[in-house]
DSSP file (Angstrom, degrees, kcal/mol; ACC not computed):
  #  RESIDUE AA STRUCTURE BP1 BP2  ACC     N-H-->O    O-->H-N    N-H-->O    O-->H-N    TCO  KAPPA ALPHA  PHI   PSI    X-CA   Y-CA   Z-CA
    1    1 A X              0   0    0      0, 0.0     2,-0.2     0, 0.0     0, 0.0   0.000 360.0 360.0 360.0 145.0  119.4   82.8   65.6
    2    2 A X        -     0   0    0      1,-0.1     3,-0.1     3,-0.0     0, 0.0  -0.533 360.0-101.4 -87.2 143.4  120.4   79.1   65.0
    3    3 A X        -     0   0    0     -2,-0.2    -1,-0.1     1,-0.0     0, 0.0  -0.111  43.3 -84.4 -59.1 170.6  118.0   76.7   63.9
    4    4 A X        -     0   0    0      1,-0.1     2,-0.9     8,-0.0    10,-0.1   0.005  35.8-112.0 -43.4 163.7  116.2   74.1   66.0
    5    5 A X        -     0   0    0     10,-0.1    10,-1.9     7,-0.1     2,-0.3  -0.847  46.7-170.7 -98.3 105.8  117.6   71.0   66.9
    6    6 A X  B     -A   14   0A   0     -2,-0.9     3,-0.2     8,-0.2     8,-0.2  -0.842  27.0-161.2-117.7 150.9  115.2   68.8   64.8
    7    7 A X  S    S+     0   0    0      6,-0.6     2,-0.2    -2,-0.3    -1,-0.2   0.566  94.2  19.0 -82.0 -25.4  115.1   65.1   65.1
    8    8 A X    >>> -     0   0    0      5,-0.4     3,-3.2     1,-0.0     4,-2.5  -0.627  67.9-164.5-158.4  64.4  113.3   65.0   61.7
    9    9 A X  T 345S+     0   0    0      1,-0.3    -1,-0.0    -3,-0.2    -2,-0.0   0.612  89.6  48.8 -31.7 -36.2  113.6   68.0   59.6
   10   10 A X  T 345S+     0   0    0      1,-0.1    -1,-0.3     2,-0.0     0, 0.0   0.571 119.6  38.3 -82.0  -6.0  110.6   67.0   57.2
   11   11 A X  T <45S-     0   0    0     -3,-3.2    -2,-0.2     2,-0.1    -1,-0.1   0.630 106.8-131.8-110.8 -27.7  108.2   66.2   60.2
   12   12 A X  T  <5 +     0   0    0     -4,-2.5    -3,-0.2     1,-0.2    -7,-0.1   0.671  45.1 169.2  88.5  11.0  109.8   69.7   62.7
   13   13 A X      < -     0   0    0     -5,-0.7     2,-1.0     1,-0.1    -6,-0.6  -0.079  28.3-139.1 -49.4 146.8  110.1   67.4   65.5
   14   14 A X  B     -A    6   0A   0     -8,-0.2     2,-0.8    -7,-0.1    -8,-0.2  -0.864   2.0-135.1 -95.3 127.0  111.9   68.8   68.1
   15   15 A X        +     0   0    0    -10,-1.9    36,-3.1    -2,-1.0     2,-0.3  -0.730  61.5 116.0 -71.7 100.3  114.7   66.8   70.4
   16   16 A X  S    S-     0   0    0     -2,-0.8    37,-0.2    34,-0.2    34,-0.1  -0.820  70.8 -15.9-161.1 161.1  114.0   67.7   73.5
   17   17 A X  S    S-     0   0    0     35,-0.9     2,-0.2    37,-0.6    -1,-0.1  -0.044  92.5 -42.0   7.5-128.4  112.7   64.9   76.3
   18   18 A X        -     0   0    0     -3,-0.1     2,-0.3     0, 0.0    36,-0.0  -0.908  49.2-128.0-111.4 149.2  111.3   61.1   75.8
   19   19 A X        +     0   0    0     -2,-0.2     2,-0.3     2,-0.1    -2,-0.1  -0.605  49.7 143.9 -93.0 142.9  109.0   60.5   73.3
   20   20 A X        -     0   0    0     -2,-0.3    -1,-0.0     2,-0.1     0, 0.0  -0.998  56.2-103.5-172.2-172.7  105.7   58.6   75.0
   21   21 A X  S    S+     0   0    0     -2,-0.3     2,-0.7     1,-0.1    -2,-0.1   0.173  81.1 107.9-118.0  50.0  102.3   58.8   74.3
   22   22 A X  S    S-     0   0    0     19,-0.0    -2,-0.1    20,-0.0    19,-0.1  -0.946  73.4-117.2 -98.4  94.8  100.8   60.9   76.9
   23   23 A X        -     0   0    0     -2,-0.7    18,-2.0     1,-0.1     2,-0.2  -0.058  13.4-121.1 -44.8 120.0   99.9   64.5   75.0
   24   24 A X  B     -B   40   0B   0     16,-0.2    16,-0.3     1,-0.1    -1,-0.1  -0.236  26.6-175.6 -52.5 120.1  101.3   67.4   75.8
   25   25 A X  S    S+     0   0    0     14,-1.6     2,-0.3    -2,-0.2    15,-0.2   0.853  72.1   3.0 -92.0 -31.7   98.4   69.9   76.9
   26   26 A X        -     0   0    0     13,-2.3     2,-0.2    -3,-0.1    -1,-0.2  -0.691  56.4-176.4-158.6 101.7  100.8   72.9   77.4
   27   27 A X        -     0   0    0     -2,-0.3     2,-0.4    11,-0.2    11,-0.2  -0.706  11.3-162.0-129.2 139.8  104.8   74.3   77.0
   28   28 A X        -     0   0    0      9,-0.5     9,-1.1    -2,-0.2     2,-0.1  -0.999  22.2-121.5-135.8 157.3  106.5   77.6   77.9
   29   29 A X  B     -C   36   0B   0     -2,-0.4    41,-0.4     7,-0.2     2,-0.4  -0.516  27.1-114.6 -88.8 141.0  109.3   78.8   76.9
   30   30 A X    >   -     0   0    0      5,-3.5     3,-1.3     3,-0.3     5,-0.3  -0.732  26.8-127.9 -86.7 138.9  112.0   79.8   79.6
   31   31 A X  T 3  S+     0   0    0     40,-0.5    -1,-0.2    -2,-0.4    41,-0.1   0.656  96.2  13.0 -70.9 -21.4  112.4   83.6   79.3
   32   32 A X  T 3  S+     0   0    0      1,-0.1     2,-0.3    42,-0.1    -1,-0.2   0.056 116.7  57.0-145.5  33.4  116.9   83.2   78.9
   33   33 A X  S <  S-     0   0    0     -3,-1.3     2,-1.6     2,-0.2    -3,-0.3  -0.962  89.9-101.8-147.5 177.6  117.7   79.7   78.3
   34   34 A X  S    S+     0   0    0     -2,-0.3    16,-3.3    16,-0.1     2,-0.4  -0.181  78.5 122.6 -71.2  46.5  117.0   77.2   76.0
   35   35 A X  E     - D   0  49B   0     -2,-1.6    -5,-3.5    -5,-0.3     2,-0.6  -0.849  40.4-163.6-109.0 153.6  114.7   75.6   78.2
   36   36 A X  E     -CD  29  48B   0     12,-1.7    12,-1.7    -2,-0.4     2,-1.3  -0.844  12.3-143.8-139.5 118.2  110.8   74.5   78.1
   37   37 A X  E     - D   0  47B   0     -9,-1.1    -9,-0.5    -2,-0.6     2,-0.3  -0.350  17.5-166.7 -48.9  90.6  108.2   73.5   80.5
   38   38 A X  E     - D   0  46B   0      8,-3.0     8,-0.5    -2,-1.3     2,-0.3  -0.518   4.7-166.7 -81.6 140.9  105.6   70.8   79.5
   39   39 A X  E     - D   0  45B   0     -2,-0.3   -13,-2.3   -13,-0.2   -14,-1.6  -0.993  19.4-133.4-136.0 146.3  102.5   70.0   81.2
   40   40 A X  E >>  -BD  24  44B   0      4,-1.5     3,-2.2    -2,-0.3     4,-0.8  -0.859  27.1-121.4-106.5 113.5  100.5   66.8   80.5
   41   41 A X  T 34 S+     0   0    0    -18,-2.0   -17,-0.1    -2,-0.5    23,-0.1   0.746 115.5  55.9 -56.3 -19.9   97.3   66.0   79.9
   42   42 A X  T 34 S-     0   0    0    -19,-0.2    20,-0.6     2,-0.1    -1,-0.3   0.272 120.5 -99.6-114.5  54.4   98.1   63.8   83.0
   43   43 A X  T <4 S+     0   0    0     -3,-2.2     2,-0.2    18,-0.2    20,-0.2   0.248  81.5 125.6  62.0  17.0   99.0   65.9   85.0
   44   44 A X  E  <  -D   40   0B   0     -4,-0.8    -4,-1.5    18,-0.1     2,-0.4  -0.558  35.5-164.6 -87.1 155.1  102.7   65.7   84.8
   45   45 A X  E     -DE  39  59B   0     14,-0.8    13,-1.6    -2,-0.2    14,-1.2  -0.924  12.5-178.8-149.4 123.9  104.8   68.6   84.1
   46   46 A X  E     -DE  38  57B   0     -8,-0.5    -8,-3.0    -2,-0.4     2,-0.4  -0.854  18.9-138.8-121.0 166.0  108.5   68.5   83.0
   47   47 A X  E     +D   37   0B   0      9,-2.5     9,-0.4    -2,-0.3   -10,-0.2  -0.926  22.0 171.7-140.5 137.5  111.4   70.5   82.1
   48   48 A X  E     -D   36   0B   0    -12,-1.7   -12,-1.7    -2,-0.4     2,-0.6  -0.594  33.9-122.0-131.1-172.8  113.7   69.9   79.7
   49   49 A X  E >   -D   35   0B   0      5,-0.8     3,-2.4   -14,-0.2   -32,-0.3  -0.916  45.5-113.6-125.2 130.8  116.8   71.8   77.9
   50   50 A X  T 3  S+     0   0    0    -16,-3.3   -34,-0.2    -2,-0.6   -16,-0.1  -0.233 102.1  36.4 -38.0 129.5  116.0   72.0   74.0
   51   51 A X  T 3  S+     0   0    0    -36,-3.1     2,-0.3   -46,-0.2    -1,-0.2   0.404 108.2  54.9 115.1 -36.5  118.3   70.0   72.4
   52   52 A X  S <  S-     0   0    0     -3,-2.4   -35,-0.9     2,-0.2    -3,-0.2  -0.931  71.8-123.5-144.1 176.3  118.9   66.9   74.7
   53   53 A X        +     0   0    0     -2,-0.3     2,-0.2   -37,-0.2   -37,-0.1   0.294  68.7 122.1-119.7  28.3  116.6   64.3   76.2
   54   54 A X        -     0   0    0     -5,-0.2    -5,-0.8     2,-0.0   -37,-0.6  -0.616  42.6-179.3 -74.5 148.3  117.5   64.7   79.3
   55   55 A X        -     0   0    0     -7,-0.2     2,-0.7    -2,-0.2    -7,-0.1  -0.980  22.7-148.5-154.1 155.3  114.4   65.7   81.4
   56   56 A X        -     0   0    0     -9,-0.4    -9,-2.5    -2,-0.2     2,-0.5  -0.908  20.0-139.1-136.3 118.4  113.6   66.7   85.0
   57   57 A X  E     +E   46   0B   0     -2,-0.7   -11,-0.2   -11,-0.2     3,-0.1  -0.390  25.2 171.8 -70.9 125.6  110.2   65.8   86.3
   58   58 A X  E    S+     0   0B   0    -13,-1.6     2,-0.3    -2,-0.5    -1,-0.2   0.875  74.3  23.8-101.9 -28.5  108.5   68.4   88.5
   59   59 A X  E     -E   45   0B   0    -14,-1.2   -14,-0.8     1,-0.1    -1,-0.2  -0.805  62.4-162.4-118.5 139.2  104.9   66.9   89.0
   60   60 A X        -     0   0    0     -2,-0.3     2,-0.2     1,-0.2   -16,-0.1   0.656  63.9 -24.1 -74.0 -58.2  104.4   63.1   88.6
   61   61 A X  S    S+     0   0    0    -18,-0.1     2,-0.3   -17,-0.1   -18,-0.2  -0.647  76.9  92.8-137.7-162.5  100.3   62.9   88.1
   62   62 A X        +     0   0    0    -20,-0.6   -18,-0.1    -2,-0.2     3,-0.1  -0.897  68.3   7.4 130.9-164.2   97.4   64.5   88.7
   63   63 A X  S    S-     0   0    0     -2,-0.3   -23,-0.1     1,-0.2   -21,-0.1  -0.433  90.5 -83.7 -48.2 139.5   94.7   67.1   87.2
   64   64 A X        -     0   0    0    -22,-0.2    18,-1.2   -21,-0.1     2,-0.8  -0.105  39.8-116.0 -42.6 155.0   95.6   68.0   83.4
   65   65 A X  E     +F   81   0C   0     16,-0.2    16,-0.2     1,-0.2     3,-0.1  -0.916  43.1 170.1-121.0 111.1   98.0   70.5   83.1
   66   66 A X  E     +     0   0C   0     14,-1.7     2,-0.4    -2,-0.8    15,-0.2   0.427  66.8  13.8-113.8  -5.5   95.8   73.5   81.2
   67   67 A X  E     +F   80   0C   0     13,-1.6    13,-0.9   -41,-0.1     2,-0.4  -0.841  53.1 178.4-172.5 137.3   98.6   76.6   81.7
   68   68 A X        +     0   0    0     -2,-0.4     2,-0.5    11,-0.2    11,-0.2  -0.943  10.6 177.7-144.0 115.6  102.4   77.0   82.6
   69   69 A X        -     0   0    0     -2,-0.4     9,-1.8     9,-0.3     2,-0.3  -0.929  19.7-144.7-118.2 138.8  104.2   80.7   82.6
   70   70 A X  B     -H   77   0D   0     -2,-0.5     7,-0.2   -41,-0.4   -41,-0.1  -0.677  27.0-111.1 -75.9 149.0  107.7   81.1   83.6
   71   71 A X        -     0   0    0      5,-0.7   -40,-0.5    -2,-0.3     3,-0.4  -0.246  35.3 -93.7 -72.4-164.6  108.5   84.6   85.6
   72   72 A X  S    S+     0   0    0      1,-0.3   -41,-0.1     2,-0.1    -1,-0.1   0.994 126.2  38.1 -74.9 -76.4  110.5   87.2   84.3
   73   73 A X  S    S-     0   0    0      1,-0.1    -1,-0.3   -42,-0.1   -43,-0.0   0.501  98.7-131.3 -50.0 -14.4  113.5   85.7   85.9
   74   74 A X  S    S+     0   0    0     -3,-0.4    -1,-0.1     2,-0.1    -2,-0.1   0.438  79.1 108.0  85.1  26.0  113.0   82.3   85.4
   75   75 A X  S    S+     0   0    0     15,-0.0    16,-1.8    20,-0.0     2,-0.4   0.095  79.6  61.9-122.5   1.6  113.5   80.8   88.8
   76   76 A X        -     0   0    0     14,-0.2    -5,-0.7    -5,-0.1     2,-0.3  -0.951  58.3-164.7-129.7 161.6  109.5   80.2   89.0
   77   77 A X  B     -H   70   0D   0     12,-0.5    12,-2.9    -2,-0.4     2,-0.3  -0.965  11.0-153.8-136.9 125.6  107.0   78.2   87.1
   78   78 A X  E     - G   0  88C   0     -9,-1.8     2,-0.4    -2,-0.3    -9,-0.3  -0.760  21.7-174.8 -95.7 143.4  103.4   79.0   87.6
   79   79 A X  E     - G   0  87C   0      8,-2.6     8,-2.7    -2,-0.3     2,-0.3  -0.941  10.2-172.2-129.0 150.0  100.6   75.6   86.8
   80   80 A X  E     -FG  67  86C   0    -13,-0.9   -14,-1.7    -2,-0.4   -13,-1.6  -0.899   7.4-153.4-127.1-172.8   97.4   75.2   86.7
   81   81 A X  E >   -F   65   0C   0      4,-2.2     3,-2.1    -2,-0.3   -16,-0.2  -0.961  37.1-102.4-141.6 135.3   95.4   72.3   86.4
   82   82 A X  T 3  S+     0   0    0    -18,-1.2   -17,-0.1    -2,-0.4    -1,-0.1   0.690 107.4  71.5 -13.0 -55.3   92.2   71.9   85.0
   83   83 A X  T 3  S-     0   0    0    -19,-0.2    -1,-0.3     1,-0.1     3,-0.1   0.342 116.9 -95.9 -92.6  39.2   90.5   71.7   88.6
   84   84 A X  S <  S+     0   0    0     -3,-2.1    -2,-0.1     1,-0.3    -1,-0.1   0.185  85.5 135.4 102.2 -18.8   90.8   74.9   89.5
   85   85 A X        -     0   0    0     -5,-0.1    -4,-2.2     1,-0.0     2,-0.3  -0.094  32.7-168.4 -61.0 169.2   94.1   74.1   91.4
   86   86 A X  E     +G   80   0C   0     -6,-0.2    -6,-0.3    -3,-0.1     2,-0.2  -0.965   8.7 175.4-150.0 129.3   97.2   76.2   91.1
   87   87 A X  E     -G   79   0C   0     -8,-2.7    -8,-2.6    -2,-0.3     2,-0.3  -0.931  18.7-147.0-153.6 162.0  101.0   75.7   92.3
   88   88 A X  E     -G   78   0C   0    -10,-0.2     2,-0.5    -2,-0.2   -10,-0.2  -0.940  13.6-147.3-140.1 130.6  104.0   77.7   91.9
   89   89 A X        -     0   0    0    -12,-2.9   -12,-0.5    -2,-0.3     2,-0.2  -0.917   6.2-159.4-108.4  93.1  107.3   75.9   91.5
   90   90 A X        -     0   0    0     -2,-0.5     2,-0.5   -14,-0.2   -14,-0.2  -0.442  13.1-152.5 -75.8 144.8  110.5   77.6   92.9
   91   91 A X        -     0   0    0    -16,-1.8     5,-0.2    -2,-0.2    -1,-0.0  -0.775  24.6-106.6-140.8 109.4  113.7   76.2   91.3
   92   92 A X     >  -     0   0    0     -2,-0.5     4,-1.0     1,-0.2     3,-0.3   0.579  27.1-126.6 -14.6 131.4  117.0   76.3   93.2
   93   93 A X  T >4 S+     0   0    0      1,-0.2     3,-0.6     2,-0.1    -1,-0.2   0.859 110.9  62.5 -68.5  -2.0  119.3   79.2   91.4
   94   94 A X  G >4 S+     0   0    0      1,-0.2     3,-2.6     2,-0.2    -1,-0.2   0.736  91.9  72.6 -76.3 -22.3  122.3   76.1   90.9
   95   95 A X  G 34 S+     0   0    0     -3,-0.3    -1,-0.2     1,-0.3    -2,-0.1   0.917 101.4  35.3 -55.1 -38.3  119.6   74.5   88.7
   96   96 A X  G <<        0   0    0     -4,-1.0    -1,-0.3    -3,-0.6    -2,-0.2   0.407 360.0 360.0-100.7  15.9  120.0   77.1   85.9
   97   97 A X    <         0   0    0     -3,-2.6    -1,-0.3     0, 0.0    -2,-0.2   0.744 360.0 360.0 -90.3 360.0  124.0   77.4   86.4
């Protein structure tokens, strides 16, 4: 397996979306590419391909983002949010081509 693409080798930063100062509450890994889901302690949740800082917004605001699983195939994203809400994100199959 190939190493990471780190921005900073002594700190383990990763390159992968825009740096801003909103925390990350929660990332999953997508189950067969190098992609990862973030969700934001304000309620935004992106996804972005390891590696570049290109990024595709899925959520804007909202409840904090407390848990994101991909499925098995990777063509869904499950959230939840802190209030008890819950959404499932289908994503076109040209997205992943």
């Amino acid at each position: 397996m190939a190493a990471p693409p780190l921005h900073d080798a002594a700190s383990g930063a990763l390159v992968t979306g825009r740096s801003g100062l909103v925390p990350v509450e929660t990332v999953a890994a997508h189950p067969q590419r190098k992609i990862i889901a973030a969700g934001y302690t304000n309620g935004r949740i992106t996804v972005c391909q390891i590696g570049s800082p290109d990024e595709l917004v899925v959520k804007l605001a909202g409840s904090m983002i407390t848990a994101l699983a991909w499925s098995d195939d990777g063509r869904h994203l499950a959230a939840g949010m802190v209030d008890g809400t819950a959404a499932i994100i289908t994503f076109p199959a040209l997205l992943f081509k």
